[in-house]
VOKE-881808 format. One record per atom (N, C-alpha, C, CB): residue number from 1; residue in one letter; x, y, z. Coordinates in pm, 1 decimal. Glycine has a CB too. Layout:
N
(rec NUM; "A"; (X; Y; Z));
...
//
This chain:
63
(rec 1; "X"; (2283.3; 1359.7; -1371.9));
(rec 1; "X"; (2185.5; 1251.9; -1367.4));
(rec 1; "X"; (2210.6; 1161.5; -1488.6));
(rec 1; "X"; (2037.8; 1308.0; -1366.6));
(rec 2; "X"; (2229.8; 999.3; -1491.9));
(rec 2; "X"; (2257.6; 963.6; -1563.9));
(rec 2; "X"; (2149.9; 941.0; -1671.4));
(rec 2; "X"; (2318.7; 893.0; -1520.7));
(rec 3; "X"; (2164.5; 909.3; -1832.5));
(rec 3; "X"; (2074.8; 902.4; -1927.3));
(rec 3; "X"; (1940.1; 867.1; -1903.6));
(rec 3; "X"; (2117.1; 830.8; -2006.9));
(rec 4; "X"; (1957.9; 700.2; -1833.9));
(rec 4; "X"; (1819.0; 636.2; -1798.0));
(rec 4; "X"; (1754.4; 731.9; -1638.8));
(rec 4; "X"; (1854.5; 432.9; -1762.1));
(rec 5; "X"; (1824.0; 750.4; -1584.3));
(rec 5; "X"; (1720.9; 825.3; -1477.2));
(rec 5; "X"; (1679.1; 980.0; -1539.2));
(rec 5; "X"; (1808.7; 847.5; -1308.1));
(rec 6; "X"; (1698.6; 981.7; -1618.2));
(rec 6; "X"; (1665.8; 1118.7; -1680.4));
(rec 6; "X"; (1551.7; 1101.4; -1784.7));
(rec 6; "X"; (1798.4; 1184.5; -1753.8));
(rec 7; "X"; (1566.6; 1008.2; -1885.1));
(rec 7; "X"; (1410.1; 935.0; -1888.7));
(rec 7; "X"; (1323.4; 887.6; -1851.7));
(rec 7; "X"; (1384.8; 883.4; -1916.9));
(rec 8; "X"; (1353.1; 866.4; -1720.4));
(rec 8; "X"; (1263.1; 793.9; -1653.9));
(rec 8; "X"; (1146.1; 916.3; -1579.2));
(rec 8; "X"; (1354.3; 692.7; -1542.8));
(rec 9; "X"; (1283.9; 1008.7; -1509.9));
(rec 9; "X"; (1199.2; 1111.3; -1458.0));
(rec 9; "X"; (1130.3; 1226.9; -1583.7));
(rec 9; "X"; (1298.5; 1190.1; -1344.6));
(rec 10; "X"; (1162.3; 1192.7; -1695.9));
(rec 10; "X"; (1082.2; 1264.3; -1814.3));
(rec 10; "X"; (964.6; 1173.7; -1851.2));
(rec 10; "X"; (1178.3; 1290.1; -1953.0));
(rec 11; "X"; (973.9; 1082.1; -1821.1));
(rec 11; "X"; (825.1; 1016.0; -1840.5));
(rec 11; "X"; (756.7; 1042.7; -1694.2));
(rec 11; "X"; (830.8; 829.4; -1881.3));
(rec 12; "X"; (778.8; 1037.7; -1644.7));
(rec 12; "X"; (675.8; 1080.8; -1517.1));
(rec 12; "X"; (667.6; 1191.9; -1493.8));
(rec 12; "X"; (698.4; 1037.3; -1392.5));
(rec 13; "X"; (689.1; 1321.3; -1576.3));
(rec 13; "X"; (636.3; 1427.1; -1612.9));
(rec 13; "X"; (604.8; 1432.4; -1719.4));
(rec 13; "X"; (688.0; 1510.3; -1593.8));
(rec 14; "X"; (525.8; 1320.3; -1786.4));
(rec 14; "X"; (460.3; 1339.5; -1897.5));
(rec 14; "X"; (357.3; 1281.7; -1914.0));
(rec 14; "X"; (518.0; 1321.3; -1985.2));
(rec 15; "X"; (327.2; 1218.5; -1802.5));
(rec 15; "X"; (159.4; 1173.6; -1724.6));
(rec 15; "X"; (158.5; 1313.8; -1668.2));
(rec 15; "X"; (143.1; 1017.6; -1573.7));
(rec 16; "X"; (-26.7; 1286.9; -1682.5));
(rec 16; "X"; (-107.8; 1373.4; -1621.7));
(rec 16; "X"; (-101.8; 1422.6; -1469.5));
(rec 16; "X"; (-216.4; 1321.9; -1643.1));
(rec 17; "X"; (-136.4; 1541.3; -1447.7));
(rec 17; "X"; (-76.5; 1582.1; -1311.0));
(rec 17; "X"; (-149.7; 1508.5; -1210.3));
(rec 17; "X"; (-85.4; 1738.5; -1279.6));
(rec 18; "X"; (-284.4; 1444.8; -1264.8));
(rec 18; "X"; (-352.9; 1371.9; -1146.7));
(rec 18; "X"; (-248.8; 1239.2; -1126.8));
(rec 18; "X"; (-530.9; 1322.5; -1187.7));
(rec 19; "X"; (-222.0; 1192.8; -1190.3));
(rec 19; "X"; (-147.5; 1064.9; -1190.6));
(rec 19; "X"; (29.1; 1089.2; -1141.8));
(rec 19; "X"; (-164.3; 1000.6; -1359.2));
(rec 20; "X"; (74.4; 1194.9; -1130.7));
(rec 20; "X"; (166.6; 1201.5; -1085.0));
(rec 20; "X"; (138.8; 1234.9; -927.7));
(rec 20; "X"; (236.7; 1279.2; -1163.0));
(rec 21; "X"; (15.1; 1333.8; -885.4));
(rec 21; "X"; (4.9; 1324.8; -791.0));
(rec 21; "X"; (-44.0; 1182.6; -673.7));
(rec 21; "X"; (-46.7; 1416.5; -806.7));
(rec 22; "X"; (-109.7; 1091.7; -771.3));
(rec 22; "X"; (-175.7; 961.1; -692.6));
(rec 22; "X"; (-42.7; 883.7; -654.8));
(rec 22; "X"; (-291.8; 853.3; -799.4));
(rec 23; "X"; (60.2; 887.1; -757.7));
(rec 23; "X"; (168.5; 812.9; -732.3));
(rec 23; "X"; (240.9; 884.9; -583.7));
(rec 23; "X"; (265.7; 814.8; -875.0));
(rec 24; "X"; (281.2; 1018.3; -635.3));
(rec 24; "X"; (378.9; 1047.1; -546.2));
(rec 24; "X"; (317.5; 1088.3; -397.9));
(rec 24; "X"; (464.1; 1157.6; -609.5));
(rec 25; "X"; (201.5; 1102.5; -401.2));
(rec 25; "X"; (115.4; 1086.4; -209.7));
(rec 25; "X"; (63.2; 1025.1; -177.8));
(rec 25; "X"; (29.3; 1152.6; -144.1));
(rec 26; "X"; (-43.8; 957.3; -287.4));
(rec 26; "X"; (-107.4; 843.7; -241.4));
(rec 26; "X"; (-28.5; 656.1; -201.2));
(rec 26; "X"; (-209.9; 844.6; -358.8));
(rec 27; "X"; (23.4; 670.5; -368.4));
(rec 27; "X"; (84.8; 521.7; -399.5));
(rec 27; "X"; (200.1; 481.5; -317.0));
(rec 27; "X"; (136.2; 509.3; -547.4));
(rec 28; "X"; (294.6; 574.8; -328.9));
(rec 28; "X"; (440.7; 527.1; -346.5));
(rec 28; "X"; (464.8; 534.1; -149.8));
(rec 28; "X"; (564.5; 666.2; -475.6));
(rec 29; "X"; (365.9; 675.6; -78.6));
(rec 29; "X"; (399.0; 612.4; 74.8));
(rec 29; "X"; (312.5; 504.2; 143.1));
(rec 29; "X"; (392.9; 725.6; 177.7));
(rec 30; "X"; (169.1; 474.9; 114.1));
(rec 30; "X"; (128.4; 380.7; 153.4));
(rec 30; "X"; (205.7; 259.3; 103.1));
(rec 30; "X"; (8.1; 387.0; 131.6));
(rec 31; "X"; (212.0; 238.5; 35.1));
(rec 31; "X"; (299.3; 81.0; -17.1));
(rec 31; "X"; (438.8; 108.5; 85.5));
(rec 31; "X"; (359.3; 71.1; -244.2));
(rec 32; "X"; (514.4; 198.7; 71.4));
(rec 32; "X"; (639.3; 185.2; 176.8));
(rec 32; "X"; (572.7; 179.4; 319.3));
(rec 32; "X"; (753.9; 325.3; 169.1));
(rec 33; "X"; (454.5; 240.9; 361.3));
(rec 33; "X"; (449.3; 250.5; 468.9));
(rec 33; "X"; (442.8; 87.1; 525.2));
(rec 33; "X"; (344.3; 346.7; 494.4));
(rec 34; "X"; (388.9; -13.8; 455.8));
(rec 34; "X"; (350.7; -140.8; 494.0));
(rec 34; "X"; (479.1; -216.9; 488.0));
(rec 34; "X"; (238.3; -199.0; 407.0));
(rec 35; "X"; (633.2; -139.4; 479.0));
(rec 35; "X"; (804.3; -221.8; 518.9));
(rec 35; "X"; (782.8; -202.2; 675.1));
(rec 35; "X"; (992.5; -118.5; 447.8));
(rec 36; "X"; (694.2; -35.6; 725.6));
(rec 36; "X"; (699.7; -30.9; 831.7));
(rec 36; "X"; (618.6; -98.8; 969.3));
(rec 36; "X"; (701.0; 63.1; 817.5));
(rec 37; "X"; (554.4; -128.0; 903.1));
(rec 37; "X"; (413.4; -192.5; 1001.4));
(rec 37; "X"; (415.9; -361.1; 1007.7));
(rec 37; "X"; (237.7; -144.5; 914.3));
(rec 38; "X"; (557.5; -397.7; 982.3));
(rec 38; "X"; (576.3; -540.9; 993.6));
(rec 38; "X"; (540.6; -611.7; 1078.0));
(rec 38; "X"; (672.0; -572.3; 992.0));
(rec 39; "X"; (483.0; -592.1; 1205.5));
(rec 39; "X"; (472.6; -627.5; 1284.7));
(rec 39; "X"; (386.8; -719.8; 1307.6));
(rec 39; "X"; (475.2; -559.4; 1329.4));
(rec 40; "X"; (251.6; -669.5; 1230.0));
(rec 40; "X"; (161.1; -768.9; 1169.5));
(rec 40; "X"; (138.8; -848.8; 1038.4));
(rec 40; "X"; (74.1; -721.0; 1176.7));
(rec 41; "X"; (126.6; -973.8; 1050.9));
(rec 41; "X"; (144.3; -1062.3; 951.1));
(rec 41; "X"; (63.8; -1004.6; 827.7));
(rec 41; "X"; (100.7; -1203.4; 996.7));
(rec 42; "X"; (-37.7; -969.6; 798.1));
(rec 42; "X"; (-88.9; -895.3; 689.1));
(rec 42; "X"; (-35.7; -782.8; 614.8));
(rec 42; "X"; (-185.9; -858.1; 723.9));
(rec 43; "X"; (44.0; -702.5; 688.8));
(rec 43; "X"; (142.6; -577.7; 633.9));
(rec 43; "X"; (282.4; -692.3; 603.9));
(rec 43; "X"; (181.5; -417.3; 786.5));
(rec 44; "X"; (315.3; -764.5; 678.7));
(rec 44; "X"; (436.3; -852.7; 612.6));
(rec 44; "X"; (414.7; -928.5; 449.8));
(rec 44; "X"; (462.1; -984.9; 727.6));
(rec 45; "X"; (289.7; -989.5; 431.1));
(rec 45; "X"; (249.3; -982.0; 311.9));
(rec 45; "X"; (270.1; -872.3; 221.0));
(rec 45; "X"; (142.7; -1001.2; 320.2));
(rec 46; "X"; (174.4; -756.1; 259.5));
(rec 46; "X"; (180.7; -616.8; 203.6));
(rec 46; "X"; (334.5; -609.9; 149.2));
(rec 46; "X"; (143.1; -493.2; 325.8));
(rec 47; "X"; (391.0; -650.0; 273.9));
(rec 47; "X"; (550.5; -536.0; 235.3));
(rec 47; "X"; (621.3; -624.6; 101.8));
(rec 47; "X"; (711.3; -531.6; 415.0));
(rec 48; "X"; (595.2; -776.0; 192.6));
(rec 48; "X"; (628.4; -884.1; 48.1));
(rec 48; "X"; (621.9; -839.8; -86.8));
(rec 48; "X"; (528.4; -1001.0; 34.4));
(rec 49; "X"; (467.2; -828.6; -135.8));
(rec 49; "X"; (415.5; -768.0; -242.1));
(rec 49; "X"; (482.7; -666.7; -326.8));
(rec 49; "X"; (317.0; -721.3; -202.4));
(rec 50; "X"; (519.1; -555.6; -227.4));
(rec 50; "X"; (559.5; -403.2; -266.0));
(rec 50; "X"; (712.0; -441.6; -331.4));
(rec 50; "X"; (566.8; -277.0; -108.0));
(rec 51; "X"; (796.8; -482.2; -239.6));
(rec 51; "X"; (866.4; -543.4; -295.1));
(rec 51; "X"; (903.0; -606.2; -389.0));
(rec 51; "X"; (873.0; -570.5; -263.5));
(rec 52; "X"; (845.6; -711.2; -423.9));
(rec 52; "X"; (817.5; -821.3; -599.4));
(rec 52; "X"; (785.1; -682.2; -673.3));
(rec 52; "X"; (629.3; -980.2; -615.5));
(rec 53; "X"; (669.3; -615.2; -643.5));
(rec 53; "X"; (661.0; -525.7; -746.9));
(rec 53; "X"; (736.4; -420.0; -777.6));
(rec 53; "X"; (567.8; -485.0; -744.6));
(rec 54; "X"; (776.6; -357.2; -657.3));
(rec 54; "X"; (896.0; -267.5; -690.5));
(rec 54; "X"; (1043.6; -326.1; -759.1));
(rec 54; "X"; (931.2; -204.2; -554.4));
(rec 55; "X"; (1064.9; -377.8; -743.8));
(rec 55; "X"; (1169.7; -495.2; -766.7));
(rec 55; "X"; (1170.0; -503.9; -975.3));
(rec 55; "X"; (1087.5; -684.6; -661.9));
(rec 56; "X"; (1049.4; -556.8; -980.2));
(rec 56; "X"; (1035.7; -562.6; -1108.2));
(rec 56; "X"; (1002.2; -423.8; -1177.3));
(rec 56; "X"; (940.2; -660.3; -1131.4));
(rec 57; "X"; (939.1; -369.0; -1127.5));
(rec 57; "X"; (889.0; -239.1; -1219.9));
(rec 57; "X"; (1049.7; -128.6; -1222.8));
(rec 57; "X"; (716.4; -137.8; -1116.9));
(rec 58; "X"; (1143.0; -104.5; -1160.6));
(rec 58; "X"; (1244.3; -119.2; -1112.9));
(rec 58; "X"; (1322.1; -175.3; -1251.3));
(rec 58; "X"; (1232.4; -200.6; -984.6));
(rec 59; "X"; (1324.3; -323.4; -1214.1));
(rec 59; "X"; (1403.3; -347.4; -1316.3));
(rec 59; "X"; (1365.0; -319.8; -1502.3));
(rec 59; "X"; (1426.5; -484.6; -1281.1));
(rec 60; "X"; (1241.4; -328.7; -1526.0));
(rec 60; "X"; (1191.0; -289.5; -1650.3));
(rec 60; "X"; (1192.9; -145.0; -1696.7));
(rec 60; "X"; (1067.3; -330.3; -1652.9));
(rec 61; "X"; (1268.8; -59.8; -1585.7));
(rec 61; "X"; (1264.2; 86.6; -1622.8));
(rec 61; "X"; (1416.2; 98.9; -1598.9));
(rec 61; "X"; (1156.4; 195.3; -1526.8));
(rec 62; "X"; (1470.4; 45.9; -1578.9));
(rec 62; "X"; (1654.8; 73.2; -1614.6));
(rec 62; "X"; (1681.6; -34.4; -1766.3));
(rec 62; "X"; (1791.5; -10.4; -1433.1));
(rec 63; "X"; (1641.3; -107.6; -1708.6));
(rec 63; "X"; (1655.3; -185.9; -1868.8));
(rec 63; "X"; (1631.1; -213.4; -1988.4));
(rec 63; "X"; (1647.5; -247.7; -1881.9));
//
């Protein structure tokens, strides 16, 4: 695993277990789930969104 993904996944075991759990069941599939539900113009927004934000949060954690 290279340096930065190895910090990265050491900081997200170093939040609290509630907060690792909101991310990894709550957060991280509802937000993907809305790439899937394109169908309607309001989840196309959604997915928009997830995107810009993943995108950036993404880039501020490799860099």
């Amino acid at each position: 695993m290279p340096y930065r993904m190895l910090r990265i996944w050491q900081s997200f075991q170093s939040v609290p277990l509630w907060v690792q759990v909101w991310i990894a069941v709550f957060l991280f599939p509802v937000k993907a789930a809305s790439l899937a539900l394109t169908h309607w113009e309001t989840a196309i927004w959604a997915a928009f969104a997830y995107a810009v934000v993943s995108i950036s949060n993404v880039t501020m954690l490799v860099v």
